[in-house]
N, C-alpha and C positions, 0 to 999 in steps of 0.2 A: 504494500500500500504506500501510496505516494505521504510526504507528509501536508501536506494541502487536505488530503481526507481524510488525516488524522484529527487535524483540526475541526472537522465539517462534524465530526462524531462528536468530539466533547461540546462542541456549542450545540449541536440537539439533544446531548445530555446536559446542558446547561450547567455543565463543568469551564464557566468560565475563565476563573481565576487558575487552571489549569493549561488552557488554552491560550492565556499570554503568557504564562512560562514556557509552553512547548514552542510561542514563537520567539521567545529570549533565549531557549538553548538553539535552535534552528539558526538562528543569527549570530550567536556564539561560534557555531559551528564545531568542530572535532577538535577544539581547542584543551577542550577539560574532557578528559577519558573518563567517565563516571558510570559506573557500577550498576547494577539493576536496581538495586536495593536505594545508592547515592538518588538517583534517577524517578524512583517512585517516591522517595521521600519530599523530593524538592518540588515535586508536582503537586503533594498533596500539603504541604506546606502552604505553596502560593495560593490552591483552593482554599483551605481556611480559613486566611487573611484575606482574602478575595470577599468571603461569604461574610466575616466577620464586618467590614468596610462598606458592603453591602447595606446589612443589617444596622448596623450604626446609621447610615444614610436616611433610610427608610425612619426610624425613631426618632430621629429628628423631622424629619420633614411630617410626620404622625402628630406632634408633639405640637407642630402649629405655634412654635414662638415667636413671639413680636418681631417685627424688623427693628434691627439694633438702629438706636438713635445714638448720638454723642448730645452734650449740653450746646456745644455750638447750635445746633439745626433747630433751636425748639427756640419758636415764637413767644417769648413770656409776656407780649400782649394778651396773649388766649388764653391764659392759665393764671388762674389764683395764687399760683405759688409765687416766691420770692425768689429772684435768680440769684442774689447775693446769698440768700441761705444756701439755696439748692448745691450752687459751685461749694459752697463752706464744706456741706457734707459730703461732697464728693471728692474736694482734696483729701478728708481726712485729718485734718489739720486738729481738729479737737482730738485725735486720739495721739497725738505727738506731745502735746501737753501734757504735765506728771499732775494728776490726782490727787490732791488732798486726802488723805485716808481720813476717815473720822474717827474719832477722839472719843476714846471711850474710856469712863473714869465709874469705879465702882461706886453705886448708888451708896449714899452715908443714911446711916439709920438716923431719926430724928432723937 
């Protein structure tokens, strides 16, 4: 079998993450002498991580998260909030400050 229809098998098995490895050892060429076992390994390797990046894609894109805004893009005409607070708490800047611990002194009996 040619490797051109090796390929045409694992993408109707929807072994794709297999199938750009077989075209990265293909391109490679007889560069790296690798073993049967070397060989099935790295196939089933790139499938995993294939499937896994898949999967991750998909849960996100499931998951429906906001489009990321920065504080620049946000019109603080339209909004109640205060930009100078807003920026405040998103420097962080209050948590660089050292805290006062409070003071704690044993009650005295009367």
């Amino acid at each position: 079998m040619s490797e051109h229809s090796h390929l045409i098998r694992l993408q109707k098995l929807r072994l794709y993450g297999m199938a750009e490895a077989w075209r990265e050892l293909q391109a490679e060429g007889h560069r790296q002498a690798l073993s049967n076992e070397a060989l099935l390994l790295r196939l089933l390797d790139a499938e995993q991580a294939d499937r896994q990046a898949r999967s991750l894609s998909y849960q996100l894109k499931a998951a429906r998260f906001p489009v990321h805004r920065d504080l620049s893009s946000i019109d603080w005409s339209e909004t109640p909030l205060e930009s100078a607070r807003i920026e405040q708490l998103a420097s962080g800047s209050y948590c660089k400050r050292p805290a006062r611990p409070p003071i704690h002194r044993p009650l005295q009996s009367p």
